[in-house]
C-alpha positions in Angstrom: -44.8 11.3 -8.8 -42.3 8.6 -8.3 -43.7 4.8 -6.9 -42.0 5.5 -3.8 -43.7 9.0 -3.7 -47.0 7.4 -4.3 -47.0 4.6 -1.8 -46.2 7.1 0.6 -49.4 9.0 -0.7 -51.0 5.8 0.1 -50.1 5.2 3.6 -50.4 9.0 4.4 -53.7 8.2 6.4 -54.9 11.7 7.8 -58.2 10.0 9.1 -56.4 7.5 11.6 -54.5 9.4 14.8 -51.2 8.6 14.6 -49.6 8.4 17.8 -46.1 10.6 16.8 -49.0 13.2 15.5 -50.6 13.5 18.7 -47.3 13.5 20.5 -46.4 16.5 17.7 -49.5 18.0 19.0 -49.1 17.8 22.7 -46.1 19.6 22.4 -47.3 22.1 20.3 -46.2 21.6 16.8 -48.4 21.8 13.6 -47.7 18.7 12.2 -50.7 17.1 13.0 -54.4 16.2 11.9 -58.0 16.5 13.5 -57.9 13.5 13.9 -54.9 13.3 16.2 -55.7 16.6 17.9 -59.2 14.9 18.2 -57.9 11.7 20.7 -54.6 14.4 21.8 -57.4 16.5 23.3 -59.7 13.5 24.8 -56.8 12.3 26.6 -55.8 15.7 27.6 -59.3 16.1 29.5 -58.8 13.1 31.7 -55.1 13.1 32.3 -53.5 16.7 32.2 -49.8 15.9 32.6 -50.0 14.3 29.4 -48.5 17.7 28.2 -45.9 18.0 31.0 -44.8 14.4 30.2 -44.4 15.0 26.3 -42.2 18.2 27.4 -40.4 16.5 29.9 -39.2 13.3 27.7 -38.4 15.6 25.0 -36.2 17.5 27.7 -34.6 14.5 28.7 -33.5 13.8 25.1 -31.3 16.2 25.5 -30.0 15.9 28.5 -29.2 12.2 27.7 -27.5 13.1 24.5 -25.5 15.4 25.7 -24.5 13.1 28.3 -23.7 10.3 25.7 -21.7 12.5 23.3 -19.8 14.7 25.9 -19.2 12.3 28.8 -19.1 8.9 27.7 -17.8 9.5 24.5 -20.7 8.0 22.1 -20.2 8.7 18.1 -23.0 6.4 17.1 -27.0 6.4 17.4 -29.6 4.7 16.7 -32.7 6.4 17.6 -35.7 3.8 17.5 -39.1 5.3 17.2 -38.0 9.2 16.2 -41.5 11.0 15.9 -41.5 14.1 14.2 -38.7 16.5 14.3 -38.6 18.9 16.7 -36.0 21.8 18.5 -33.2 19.5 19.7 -33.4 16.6 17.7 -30.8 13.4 18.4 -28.3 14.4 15.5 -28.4 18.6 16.5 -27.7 17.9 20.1 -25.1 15.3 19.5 -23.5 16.8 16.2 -22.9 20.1 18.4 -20.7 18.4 20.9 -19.2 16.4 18.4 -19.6 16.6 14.8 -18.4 13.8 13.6 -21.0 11.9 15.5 -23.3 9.2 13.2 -26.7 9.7 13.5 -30.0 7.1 12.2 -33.3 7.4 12.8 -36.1 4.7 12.4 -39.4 4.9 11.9 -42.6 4.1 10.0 -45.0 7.0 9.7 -44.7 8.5 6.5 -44.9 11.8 7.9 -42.1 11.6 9.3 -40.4 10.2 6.8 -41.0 13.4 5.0 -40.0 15.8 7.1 -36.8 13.5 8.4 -36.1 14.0 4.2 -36.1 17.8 4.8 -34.5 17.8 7.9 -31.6 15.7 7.4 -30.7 16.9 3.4 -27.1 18.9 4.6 -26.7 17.5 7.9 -23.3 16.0 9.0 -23.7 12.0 8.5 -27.2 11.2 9.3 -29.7 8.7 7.9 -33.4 7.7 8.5 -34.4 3.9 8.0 -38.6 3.6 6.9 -39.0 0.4 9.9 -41.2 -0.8 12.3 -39.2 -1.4 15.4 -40.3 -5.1 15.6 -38.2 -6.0 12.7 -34.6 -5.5 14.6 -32.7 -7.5 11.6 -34.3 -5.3 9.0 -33.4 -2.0 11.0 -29.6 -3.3 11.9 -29.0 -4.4 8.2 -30.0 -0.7 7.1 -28.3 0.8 9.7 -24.7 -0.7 9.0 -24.5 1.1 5.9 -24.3 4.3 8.2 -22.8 2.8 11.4 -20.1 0.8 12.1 -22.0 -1.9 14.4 -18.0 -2.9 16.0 -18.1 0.5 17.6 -20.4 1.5 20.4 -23.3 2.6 19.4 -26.4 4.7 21.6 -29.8 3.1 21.6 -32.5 5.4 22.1 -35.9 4.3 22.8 -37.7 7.3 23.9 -41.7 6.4 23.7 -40.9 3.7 21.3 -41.6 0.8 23.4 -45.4 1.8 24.6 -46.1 0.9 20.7 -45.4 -2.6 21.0 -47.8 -4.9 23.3 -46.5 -8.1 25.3 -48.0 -10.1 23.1 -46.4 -9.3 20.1 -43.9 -11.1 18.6 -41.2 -10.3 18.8 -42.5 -8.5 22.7 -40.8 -5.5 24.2 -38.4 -7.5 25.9 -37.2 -9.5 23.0 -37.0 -6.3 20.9 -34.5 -4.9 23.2 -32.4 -7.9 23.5 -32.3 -8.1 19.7 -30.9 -4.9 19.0 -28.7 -5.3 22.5 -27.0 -8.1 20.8 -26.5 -6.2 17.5 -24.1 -3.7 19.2 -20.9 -4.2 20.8 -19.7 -3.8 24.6 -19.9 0.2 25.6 -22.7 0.7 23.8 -25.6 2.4 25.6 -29.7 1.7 25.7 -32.1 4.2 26.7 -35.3 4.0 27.8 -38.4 6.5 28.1 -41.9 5.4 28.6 -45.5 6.2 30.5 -45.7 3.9 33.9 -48.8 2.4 34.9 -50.8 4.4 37.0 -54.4 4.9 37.5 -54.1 7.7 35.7 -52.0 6.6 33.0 -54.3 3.4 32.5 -57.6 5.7 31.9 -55.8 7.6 29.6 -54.5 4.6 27.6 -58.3 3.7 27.7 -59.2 6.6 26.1 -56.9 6.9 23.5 -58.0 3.2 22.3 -61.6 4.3 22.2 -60.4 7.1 19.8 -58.4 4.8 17.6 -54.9 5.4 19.0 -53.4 2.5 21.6 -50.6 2.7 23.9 -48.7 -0.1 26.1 -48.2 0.9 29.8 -45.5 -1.1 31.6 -44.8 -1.0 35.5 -41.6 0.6 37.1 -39.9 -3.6 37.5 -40.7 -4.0 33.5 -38.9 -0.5 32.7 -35.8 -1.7 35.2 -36.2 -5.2 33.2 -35.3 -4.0 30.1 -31.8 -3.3 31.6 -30.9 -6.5 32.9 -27.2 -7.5 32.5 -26.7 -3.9 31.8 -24.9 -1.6 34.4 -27.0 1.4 35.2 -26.1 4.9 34.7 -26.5 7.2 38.2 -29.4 7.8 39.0 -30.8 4.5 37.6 -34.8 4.1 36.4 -36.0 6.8 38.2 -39.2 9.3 36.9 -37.6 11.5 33.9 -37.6 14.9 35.0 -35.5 13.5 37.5 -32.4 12.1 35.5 -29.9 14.1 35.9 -31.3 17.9 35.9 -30.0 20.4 35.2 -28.2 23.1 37.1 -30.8 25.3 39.2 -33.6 22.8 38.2 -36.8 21.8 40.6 -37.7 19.0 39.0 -41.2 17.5 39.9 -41.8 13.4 39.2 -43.8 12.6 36.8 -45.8 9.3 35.4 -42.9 8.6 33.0 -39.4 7.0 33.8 -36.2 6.2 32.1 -32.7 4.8 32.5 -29.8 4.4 30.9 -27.7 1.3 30.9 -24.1 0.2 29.5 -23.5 -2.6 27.8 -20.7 -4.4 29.4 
């Protein structure tokens, strides 16, 4: 076993819930512990959408990618907070509209990191960067040697941002205006995240009492995160309800997104 193989090993926690394991669980994978299914099904009991908003931001992922690749053009991501690979992942949906598109995804678990090993060995150009998201210069450094950061480039925070609390430093806000300034004009951010709700905030309370934590923001944070951006149609708006698709009844939900272009 290599040293690299071996601090994985070592940070390959089972007994703490993991919150890309519990979303893995929610939407019905396998790669998960009892630990995660443990809190995934506490917070179930006292907020059932849970499971309708895991589905629902992993529908929008596609929806949004496809958007990106076929209609404005996007060649670059950088997807921020990837989870656990699942059908339709950022570089399948974006590589099938067009294959020359550059894909790399960040994050810390070391699950993922093994599977991301798996999934990406054969891929068209694709990378995965082992970051936490609140070390922007770290992940932009790594992510030049795949992207070319004069070129637009896709910014996809889909759950990431509930991970980081206000009073971190650097805070949501500042996060997002880091990596903003990394890329050049016409390049894209997206946003997907849980809203403050009553429901929403007795969930959150659960999962911390089970050893998992979670940052709600309100509907004028999520629109802050796109200021000086121009909004994509339909704007922040509850994310079964970004752009559906054809013969779609899309119902709202306690999770909202947007999409904004960098002038």
């Amino acid at each position: 076993m290599s040293d690299s193989d071996s601090d994985l090993q070592a940070r390959l926690n089972s007994e703490q819930p993991h919150s890309a394991r519990i979303w893995n669980y929610w939407l019905g994978g396998t790669d998960n512990y009892p630990a995660d299914r443990a809190v995934g099904d506490q917070v179930k009991q006292v907020y059932p959408d849970v499971v309708r908003v895991a589905r629902a931001s992993r529908e929008f992922l596609g929806r949004v990618v496809t958007f990106l690749t076929g209609e404005a053009g996007v060649r670059q991501f950088l997807d921020l907070g990837t989870g656990l690979p699942s059908a339709g992942n950022t570089h399948q949906v974006a590589q099938a509209v067009a294959p020359e598109t550059r894909v790399v995804y960040v994050d810390n678990d070391p699950l993922v990191l093994v599977h991301a090993r798996a999934l990406l060995a054969g891929s068209g150009v694709t990378d995965y960067v082992d970051a936490d998201v609140h070390d922007p210069a770290r992940i932009v450094d790594a992510a030049a040697k795949t992207l070319d950061l004069t070129r637009p480039v896709a910014l996809m925070m889909l759950g990431i941002l509930g991970n980081v609390a206000d009073t971190d430093v650097p805070g949501p806000a500042e996060i997002v205006a880091r990596f903003l300034a990394a890329v050049p004009s016409g390049s894209y951010l997206v946003v997907n995240d849980s809203v403050v709700t009553e429901a929403t905030a007795e969930a959150v309370r659960t999962a911390r009492s089970g050893g998992a934590d979670y940052h709600l923001r309100t509907v004028e944070q999520m629109n802050g995160f796109f200021t000086g951006l121009d909004l994509v149609e339909p704007g922040v708006v509850p994310t079964p309800l970004w752009r559906p698709g054809p013969g779609a009844t899309p119902e709202a939900l306690s999770v909202y997104c947007g999409v904004g272009r960098k002038p």
